[in-house]
N, C-alpha and C positions, 0 to 999 in steps of 0.2 A: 506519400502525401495525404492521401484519403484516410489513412488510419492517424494522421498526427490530425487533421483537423475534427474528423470522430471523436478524438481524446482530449480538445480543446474545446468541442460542445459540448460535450458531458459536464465536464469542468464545470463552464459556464451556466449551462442548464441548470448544475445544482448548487452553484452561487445564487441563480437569477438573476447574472448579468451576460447573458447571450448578445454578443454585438452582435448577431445577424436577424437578433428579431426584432419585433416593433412593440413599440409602448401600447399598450389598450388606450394611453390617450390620443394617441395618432388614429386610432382604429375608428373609436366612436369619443370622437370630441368634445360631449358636450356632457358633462358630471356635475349632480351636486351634493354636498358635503349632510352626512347622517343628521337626522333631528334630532334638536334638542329640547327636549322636552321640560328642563328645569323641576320638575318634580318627578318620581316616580310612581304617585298613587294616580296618574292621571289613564297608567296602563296597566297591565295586569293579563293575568291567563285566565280570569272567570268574568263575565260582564256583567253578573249580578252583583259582584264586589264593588265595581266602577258603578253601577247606579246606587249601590247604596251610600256609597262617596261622597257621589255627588247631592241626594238629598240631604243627609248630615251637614256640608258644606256651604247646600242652599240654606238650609235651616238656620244656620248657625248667623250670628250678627258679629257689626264690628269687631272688638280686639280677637276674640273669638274663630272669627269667620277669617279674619287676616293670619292667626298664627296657621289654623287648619289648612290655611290655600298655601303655604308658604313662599313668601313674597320673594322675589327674584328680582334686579335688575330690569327686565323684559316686561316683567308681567309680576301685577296686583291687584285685587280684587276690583282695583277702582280703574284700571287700563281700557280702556275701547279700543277695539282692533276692528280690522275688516272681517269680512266672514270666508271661512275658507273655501277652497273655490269649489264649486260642483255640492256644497252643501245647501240644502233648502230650509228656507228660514220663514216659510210659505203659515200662515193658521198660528204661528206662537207670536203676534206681535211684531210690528213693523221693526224692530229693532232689536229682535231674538237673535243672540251669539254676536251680537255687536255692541250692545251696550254695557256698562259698568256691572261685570258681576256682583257685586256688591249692591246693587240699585234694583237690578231686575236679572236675574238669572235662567230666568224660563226654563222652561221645562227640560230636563235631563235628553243630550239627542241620543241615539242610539250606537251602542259603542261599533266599532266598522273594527274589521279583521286585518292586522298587520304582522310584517315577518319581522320578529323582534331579536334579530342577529340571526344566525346562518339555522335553520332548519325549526326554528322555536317561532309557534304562527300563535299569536296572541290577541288582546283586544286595545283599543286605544278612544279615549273619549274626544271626538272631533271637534272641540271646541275649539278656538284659536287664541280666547280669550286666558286659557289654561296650560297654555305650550308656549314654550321661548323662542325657540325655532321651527312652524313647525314644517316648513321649504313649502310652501303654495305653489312653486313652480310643479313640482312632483303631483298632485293633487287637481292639479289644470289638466295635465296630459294621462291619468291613472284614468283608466276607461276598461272596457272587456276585451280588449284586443292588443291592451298594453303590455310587455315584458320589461323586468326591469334585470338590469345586470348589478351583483352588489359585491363589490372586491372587499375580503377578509382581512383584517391587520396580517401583518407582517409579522411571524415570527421565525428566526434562521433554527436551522436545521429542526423543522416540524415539519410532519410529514400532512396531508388533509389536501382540498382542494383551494384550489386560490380565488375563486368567486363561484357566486351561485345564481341562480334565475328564480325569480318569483313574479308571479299575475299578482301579488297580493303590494300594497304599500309598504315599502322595507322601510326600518327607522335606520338601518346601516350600522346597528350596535354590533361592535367587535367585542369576542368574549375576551380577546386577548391582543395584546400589542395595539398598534396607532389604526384609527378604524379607518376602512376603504372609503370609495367613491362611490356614490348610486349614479348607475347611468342607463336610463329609459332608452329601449331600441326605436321610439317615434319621440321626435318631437314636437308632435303635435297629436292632437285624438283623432280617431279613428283611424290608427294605422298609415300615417298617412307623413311626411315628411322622417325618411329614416335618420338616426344619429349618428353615421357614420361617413366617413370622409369622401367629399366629393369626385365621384368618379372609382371609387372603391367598386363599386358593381362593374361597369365595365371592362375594371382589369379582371375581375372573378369571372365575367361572362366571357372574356377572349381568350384568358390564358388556363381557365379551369371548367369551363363547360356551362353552357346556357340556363341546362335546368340547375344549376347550384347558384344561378344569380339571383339571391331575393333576399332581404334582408334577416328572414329567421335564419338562412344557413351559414352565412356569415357570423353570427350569434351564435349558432353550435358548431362553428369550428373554432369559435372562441373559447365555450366551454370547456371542449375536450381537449386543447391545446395548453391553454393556459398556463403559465411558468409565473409561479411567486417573484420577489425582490424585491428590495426596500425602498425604492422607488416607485412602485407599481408594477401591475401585472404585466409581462411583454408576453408578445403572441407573435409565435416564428409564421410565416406565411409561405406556404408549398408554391412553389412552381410547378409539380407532378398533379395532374388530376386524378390518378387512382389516390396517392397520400389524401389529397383535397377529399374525396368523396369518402374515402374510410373514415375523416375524421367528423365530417359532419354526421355521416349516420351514425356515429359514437353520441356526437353531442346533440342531435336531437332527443336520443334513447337519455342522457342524461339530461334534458330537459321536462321529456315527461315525466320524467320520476321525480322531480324535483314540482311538478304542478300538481302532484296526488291526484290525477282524474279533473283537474279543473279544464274547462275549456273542452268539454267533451271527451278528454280522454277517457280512458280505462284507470282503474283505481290501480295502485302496485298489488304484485302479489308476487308471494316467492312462488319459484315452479316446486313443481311435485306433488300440490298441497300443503309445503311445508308451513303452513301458517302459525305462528302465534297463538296461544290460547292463553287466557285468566283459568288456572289449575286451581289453583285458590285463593277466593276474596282477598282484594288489598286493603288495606285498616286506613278506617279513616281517617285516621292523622298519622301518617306511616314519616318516621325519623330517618329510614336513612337506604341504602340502594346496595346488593351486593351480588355480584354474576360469579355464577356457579357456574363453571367451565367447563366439569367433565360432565352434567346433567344438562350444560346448554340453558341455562335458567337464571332469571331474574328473581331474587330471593328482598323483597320486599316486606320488612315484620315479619308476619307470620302469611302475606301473602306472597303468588310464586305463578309468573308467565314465562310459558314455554312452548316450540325451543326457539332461542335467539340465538345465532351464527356470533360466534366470538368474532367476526368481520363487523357487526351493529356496535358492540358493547367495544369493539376497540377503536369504533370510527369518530377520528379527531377533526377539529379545524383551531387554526391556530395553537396547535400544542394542546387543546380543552374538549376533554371527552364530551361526545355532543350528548349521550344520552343521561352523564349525571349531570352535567348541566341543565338538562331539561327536569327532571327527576328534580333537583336541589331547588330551585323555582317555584316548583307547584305546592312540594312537600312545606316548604316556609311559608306560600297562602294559604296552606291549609290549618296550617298554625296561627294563622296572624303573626308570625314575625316581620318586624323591620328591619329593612336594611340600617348597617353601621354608621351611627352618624345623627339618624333619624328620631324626631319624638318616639316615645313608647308609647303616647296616645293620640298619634300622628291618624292619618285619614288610611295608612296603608295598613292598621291593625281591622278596618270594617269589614265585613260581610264575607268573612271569614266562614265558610261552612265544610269545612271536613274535605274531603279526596272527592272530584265528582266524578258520576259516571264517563262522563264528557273525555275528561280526562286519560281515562283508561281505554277508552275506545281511542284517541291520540298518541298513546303510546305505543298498542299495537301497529297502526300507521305507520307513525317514526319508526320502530323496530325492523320492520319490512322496508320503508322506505332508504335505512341504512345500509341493510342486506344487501339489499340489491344497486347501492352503490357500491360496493364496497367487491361485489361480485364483477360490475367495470373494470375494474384496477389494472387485469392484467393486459385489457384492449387499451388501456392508455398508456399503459407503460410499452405495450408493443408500438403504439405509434408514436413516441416520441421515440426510440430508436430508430425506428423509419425516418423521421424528421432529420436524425442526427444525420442521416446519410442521403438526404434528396435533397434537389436545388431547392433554394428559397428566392423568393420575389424580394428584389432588395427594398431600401431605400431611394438608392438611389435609382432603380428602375419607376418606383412611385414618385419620384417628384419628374421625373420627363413626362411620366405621364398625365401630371396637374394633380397627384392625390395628394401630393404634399408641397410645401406645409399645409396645414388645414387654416384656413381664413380664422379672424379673430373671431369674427361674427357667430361661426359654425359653434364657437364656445360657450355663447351666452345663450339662454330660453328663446324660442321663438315666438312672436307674439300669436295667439291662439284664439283670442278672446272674440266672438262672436254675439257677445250677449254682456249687460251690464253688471259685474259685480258688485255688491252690499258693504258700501265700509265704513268706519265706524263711525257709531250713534245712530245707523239705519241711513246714513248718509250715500250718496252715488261712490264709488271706489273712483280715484283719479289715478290713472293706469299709463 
């Protein structure tokens, strides 16, 4: 009996249809769908590139200034929107980032740091007036103490993980397949109102041990658990407190590495000293990315970083190698290429200056930061065989308990606002 039901979680496990686990929507309820940014010259991996965008675009006048902003449904030069939340609009004019770009554009704000699909941390210009969608819910609760959980398209039999954690603003781009849910573990700032289904702690505090009751460990048991499916992430839940505590000290360890040192941690580093090194200059406008396997090496032009663990260079999410994705990105700004589709003298060909340092210190990061995911693998694949063979916490043991269903309510933003937002024209926001 215990070997036929082994043989049918497996199954299931690597369908991603496990009827014995629970949906990540059940888990933390309350998701919102990736930004849409309607242009892509509004982000970018250099920020020099985005302010000089943005002055050319202020510069520029009517038909001019409308074909360079390119007008959207959502958003045109001449749109007033509110201003996004937690940005100060403070010394540029009582109605800076709220008025008609086209009329008064002020001054360029400073581009803010976002995870621009699964491991790729880029730049984005906070304007609201310049974004289609750009979720303000996300933005209200995005604090120093925020984590945000961002589920990966879907693709069958690919191997990669099935979401990831970021302190930084994720836009939730998938590099491949239908893109995830962004789901903040507070929903409210400062840490304070968890996103997760009521009375979820309680069952983690009665049936899996006091100290694992707080809402980061439930988040890293989520991590290191986590099961793909075309419906969403499901996440089996231990009734075994040893399974339980193995799995969050899994997924803590892959959440640090996954913050590169933010939030006080320690920066990654492979052990040994095996670090990374630039052997030789990368060329400033380097064409193309190619891993030399028996040297352990990134052979860039005629530049060459070594050694990289064939574990970085083969480490996927959704079927798409993360580190030429990251590589194919930089190498096309460094060119001023456009994406397909796009003018040739579009706003995404400006400020285009060669391969930067910035960059390359980024790379060794990623590279390390791959490693030693990738060095994980076997602690996760050993606990989901543990999973496949220890009781779980049903369903139906969580709805006696009141953790399920989860209220409608639990689904939608919670109101946050302590203070009066700016909306548009400089006008009061009606909220």
């Amino acid at each position: 009996m215990a070997a036929r039901r082994t043989a049918a979680a497996a199954t299931a496990a690597g369908s991603g249809e496990d009827s014995t686990s629970l949906e990540l929507d059940e888990l933390m309820p309350w998701s919102v769908r990736p930004l849409r940014t309607g242009r892509s010259w509004v982000s970018g991996p250099d920020p020099a590139a985005l302010r000089a965008r943005w002055e050319r675009l202020a510069a520029a006048e009517g038909a001019e200034q409308e074909r360079l902003f390119r007008p959207s449904r959502s958003r045109t030069p001449h749109t007033p929107v509110a201003a996004l939340p937690g940005r100060s609009t403070a010394g540029a004019g009582a109605a800076a980032g709220t008025g008609r770009f086209a009329r008064e554009p002020g001054a360029c704000p400073d581009p803010v740091r976002i995870l621009h699909g699964p491991f790729d941390e880029q730049w984005l210009l906070p304007d609201h007036r310049l974004i289609d969608a750009a979720r303000p819910e996300l933005w209200r609760v995005g604090d120093g103490r925020q984590l945000f959980a961002v589920e990966h398209g879907y693709v069958p039999q690919t191997a990669g993980p099935a979401l990831s954690v970021t302190h930084l603003l994720p836009d939730g781009h998938s590099p491949a397949g239908r893109p995830g849910r962004i789901r903040p573990l507070y929903r409210r700032p400062d840490a304070t109102d968890p996103n997760l289904a009521p009375g979820l702690l309680d069952v983690v505090r009665t049936r899996l041990g006091p100290q694992e009751a707080c809402p980061e460990s439930v988040l890293a048991w989520i991590l290191a658990a986590a099961l793909p499916s075309p419906s969403g992430c499901r996440i089996p839940l231990p009734a075994d407190a040893e399974v339980w505590a193995a799995g969050v000290e899994l997924g803590r360890e892959l959440v640090r590495l996954q913050l590169r040192g933010a939030r006080g941690g320690e920066r990654p580093r492979l052990p040994g000293g095996r670090r990374p090194y630039v052997r030789a200059a990368l060329p400033a406008r380097p064409t193309g990315i190619v891993y030399d396997a028996e040297a352990e090496a990134l052979v860039i032009g005629d530049g060459r970083i070594s050694p990289v663990p064939a574990g970085a260079w083969e480490f996927t999410v959704s079927g798409v190698r993360v580190l030429e994705l990251w590589f194919g990105r930089r190498a096309a700004a460094a060119v001023g290429a456009v994406p397909e589709g796009v003018e040739a003298d579009g706003l995404e060909v400006v400020g285009a200056r060669g391969w930067t340092p910035e960059w390359t210190s980024e790379l060794l990061e990623l590279i390390t930061v791959l490693a030693l995911l990738d060095g994980l693998r076997p602690r996760q694949e050993a606990l989901r065989a543990r999973l496949e063979r220890a009781p779980l916490i049903s369903r139906d043991e969580l709805r006696a308990a009141g953790v399920l269903p989860v209220p409608a309510s639990l689904r939608r933003p919670a109101s946050v606002l302590g203070h009066q937002e700016e909306g548009p024209e400089g006008q009061f926001a009606l909220l």
